[in-house]
Structure formats: structure tokens, C-alpha cells
N, C-alpha and C positions, 0 to 999 in steps of 0.2 A: 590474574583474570580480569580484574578491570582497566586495565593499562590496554587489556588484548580488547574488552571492549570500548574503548577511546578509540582506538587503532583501527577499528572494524568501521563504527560509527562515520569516520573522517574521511575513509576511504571508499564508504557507503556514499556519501554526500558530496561526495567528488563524479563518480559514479551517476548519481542524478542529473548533477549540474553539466554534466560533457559530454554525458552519452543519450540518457533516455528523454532529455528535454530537446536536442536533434534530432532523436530517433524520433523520435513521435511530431516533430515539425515536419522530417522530410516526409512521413507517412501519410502525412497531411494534406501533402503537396505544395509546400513551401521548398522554391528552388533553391538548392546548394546553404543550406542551414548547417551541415557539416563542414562547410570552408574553413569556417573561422568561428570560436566561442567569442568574437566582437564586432559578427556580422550584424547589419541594419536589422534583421528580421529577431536575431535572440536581442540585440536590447529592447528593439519595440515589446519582444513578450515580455519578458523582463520590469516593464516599464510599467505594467499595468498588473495592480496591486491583488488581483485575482489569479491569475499566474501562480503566484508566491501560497497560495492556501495549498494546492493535494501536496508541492514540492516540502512545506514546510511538515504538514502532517506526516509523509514517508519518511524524511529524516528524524522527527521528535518520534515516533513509534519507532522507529530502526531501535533508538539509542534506549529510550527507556523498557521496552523488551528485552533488549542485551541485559542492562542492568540488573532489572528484575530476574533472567535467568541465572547470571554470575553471582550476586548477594545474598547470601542467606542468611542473614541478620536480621529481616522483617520476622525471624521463628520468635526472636525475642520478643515481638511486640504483639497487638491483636493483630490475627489473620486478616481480617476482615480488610482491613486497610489496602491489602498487600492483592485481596481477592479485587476490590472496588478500582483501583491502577489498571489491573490485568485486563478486567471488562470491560473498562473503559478506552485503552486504548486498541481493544484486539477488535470492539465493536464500532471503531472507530472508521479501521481500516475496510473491516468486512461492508461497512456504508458503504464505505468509496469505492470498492468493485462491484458493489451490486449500483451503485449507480452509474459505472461505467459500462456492467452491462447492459443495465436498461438504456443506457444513451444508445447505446452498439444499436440493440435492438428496434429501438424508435426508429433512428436516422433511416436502417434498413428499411420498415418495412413503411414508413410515413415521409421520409425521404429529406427534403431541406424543410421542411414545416414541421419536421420536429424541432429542429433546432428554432426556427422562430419562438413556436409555441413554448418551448421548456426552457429554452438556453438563451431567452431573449435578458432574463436580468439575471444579478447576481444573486438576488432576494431569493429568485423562484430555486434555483440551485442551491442553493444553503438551506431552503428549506424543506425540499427533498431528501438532499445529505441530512439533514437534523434527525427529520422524521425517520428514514433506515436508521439511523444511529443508534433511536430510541429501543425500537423495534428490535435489533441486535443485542443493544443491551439488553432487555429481557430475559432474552435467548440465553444469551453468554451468563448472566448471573443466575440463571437456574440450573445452567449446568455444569459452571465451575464452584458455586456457593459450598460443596461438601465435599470437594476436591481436593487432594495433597499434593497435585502435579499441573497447576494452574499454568504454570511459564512455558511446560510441555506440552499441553492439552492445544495451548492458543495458539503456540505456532505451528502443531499439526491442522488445525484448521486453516490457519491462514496459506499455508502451503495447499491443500485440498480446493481452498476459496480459488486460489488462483487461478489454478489448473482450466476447474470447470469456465472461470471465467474466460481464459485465454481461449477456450472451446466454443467460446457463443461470440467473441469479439473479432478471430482471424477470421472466420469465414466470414460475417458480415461488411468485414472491412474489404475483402476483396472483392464481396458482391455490388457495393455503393460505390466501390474505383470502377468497374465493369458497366456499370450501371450510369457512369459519368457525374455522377450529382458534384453540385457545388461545394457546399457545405458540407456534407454528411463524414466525407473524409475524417471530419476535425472531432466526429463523435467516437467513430471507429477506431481511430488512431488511438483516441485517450483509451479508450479500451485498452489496445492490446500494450502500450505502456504503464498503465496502471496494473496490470496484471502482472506482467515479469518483472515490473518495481516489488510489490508485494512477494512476488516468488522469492527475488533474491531479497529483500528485506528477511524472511523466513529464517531462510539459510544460515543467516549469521549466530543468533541466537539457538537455531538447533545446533550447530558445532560444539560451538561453548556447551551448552548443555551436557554431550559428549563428552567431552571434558571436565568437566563438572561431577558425572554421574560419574568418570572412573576414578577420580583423588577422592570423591567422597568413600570408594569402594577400598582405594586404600586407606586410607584414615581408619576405617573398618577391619580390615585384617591387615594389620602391620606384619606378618606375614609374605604375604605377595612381594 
């Protein structure tokens, strides 16, 4: 099981790196970013060290999700530990779509002066992302603190997160290309790439689970 999540992990992060970081340039309206993964435009993004923060966060929650679902060695230790990972990295992710929603939303209906106002420094972005983070976490530890199925609970959320996100991000994104704005593209886009990042981030770790929950079932009736 952990080999299967190394395997998932690498091919998760390959996945980012070829597809959803194109997908989400060309959505942007950056020309022909699918040519080539060593076109001018992916190293320019590449190049600037703010790029590298949701890509890095989707692949380190990818991997330590997996883990956390495949391991069941934390039984040995205190819970609590295993519950404070959980919260923190599931309230992590759920920041980062509620603040790709709110960008979606913004750009829509405030236009390129959202982006000025919010998306002018890194400061003010981090500490929006902080601030949800917090907020989440509250959320997430009162509701997994007396939980047995903490690795199942987060990725049914995160799977649910997605969804409604990708609900509030494709149509805005179609209404701000419509609409011709400059900028606004580059909020809309992150949206709906943040959101089917997080979908399929989900996916991996529910499998396993699947799998998980049926050898646990044999181990239980050596029988079957």
C-alpha cells in the first residue's frame, strides 16, 4: 500500500506540473503554453517563487493524505496527533478553494480592480490564505476531534469542496472572457484549476481507502 502511494503521489505531481499548470495559463489567455513544458511563458511562471506555494501545497497534501489513509500505525500512538495532520492539511486545502473562490467571485463581479486591490502583493494573499486556513481549521477540529474515520471524512469533504467550487469558478470564468476583462481571466482560471486539482487530489486517497477498508475486512474473516 505505500509503494501504491509513492506511485500515486509521483504521478499526482507530474499531473500538476504538465497539465493543470498549462491548463490553467491557457485559460488565462496566455498563447500556446501547451506547445512545449519549456516554453518562455511556463519558465517565466516557474521563475517567480509565488507560482511554486498552491503547486507545492497540492502535491505535499496529495502525499500526506495518501499516507495518512494507507498507515494505520498512528492506532499505536495518541490519536490526537494523527487527528492535528488531518486538520491541518485537509483545512489547508479547503483555504485554497475558498480563496479561489472568492478570487472567481471578486474578479467577476469588481472586474480588474479586484485583482489590483487583493492580488497586488503576496503579503495580502497569504494572508487571506492564512486567515481561511484558520477558520477551517476550527471547523475541521470540531468536527473530526471525536472521529474514527478522520482520513475518510476529509477526503469526502474535499471531494464535496471541490465540486461546489468548480460551481461558482466555471461560470464566472466564462462570464469575465465574455465580458473581455484583462486580468480577471488569471482569477477565474485559478479557480477552476484549483478545484479539479483538489478533485483529483481526493480520488487518490479515496481508492486506497477502498482498498484499505477491504483487506482490513479480510484480516477480519479469514474466511472470505
Amino acid at each position: 500500500m505505500r509503494k501504491w502511494g509513492i506511485v500515486i503521489s509521483v504521478f499526482y505531481a507530474v499531473i500538476v506540473f504538465a497539465l493543470f499548470v498549462p491548463a490553467g495559463m491557457s485559460l488565462a489567455g496566455v498563447k500556446d503554453p501547451l506547445g512545449t513544458l519549456l516554453s518562455k511563458d511556463m519558465i517565466d511562471f516557474f521563475g517567480e517563487w509565488l507560482a511554486w506555494v498552491p503547486v507545492i501545497a497540492l502535491i505535499a497534501g496529495q502525499a500526506i493524505l495518501l499516507f495518512l489513509s494507507v498507515d494505520t500505525s498512528f492506532k499505536k500512538l495518541k490519536p490526537r496527533a494523527h487527528v492535528a495532520v488531518s486538520v491541518t492539511i485537509t483545512s489547508m486545502l479547503f483555504a485554497l478553494l475558498a480563496l479561489a473562490g472568492i478570487s472567481a467571485v471578486g474578479a467577476t463581479v469588481v472586474g480588474d480592480k479586484f485583482l489590483d486591490r487583493y492580488w497586488e502583493s503576496a503579503a495580502q494573499m497569504f494572508g487571506i490564505w492564512a486567515a481561511l486556513w484558520m477558520l477551517w481549521g476550527i471547523v475541521f477540529y470540531l468536527y473530526f476531534r471525536n472521529s474514527t474515520q478522520v482520513a475518510t471524512r476529509a477526503v469526502s469533504w474535499l471531494i464535496k469542496g471541490s465540486v461546489l467550487e468548480l460551481l461558482v469558478a466555471v461560470p464566472c470564468h466564462v462570464w469575465v472572457r465574455r465580458r473581455g476583462d484583462c486580468s480577471a481571466p488569471l482569477a477565474t482560471s485559478f479557480g477552476i484549476v484549483t478545484g479539479i486539482a483538489v478533485m483529483l487530489l481526493a480520488f487518490g486517497p479515496s481508492v486506497l481507502l477502498l482498498y484499505k477498508k477491504r483487506l482490513d475486512s479480510y484480516s477480519t474473516n479469514p474466511s472470505k
